[in-house]
N, C-alpha and C positions, 0 to 999 in steps of 0.2 A: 504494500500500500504506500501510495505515493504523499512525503509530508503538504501540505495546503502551506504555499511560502508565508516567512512572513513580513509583513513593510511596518515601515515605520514611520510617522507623520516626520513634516516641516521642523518641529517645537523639538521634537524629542529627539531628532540628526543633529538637531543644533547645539543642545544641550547637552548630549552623550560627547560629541567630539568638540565641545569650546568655541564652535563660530557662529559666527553671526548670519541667521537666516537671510541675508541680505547676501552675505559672502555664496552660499548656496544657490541664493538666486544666478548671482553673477558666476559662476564658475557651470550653470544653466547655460546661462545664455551665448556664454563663452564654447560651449560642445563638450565639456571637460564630464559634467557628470549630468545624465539625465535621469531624471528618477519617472516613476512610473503614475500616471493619472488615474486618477477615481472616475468614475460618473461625474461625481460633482467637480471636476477639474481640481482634485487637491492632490498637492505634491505628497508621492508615496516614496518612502526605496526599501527595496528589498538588499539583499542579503551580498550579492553582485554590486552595487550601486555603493556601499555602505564599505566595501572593501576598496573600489574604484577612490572614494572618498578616503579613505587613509592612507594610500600611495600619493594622492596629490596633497594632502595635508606634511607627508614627510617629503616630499619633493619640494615644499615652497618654507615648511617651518625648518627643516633640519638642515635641510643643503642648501636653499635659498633661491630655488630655481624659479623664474619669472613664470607668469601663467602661457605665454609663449613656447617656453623650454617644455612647460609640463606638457601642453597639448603635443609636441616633434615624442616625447615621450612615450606619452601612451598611445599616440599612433602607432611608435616601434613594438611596444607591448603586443598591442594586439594583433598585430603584421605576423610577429615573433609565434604569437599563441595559435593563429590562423596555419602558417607554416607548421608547425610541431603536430597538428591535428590533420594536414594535409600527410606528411612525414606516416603518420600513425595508420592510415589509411591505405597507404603504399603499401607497407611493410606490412598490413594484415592480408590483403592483396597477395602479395607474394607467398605467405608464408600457407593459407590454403590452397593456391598453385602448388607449390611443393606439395603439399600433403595429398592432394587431389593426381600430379603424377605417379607421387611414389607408389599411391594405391592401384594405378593401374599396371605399375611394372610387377612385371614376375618376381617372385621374391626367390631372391638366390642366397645359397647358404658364404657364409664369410670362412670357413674351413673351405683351405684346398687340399682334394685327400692327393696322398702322395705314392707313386705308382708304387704295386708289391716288393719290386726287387729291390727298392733305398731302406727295407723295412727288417730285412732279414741282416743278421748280425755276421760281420767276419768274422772270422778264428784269428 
């Protein structure tokens, strides 16, 4: 059974990680972090969004990187993340190829027996 995700309003992103729902807004509007809409058009984020949000919080509080830098950033992130799951799809690809060959070759023993006369002992 699949968990029901779960978001977490405007007030409560702001308040859990120290910004100002204004800053939220703007790192919005900027492409940096998009959180998810209600019906009623209220900002939601789930659990992706919320993680999204602590890489650009240590991108701009610890290292000092401009909202610029962050965005060349998380573009490569996600390039990086695209790639590795492209990568993963290759190589499962291949690996049931093989498995889908071997089953149709003949299966051959790994002993090679060795003709009778190397087997009888000198005096």
């Amino acid at each position: 059974m699949k968990k029901k995700p779960k978001y977490l309003l405007i007030s409560a992103v702001s308040e859990r990680f120290g910004v100002h729902p204004q800053t939220l807004r703007i790192y919005e509007r900027e492409g940096l972090l998009i959180p998810i809409r209600s019906e009623g058009n209220t900002r939601m984020y789930d659990e992706e969004a919320l993680q999204r949000l602590q890489l650009i919080l240590t991108l701009t509080r610890e290292l000092g990187v401009n909202l610029a830098g962050v965005e060349v950033v998380l573009n490569m992130r996600d390039k990086m993340i695209r790639l590795q799951t492209g990568f993963a799809q290759v190589m499962e690809a291949v690996r049931r190829e093989v498995l889908t060959r071997r089953a149709q070759q003949p299966q051959r023993s790994a002993i090679i027996p060795a003709p009778p006369s190397s087997l009888a002992r000198r005096p």
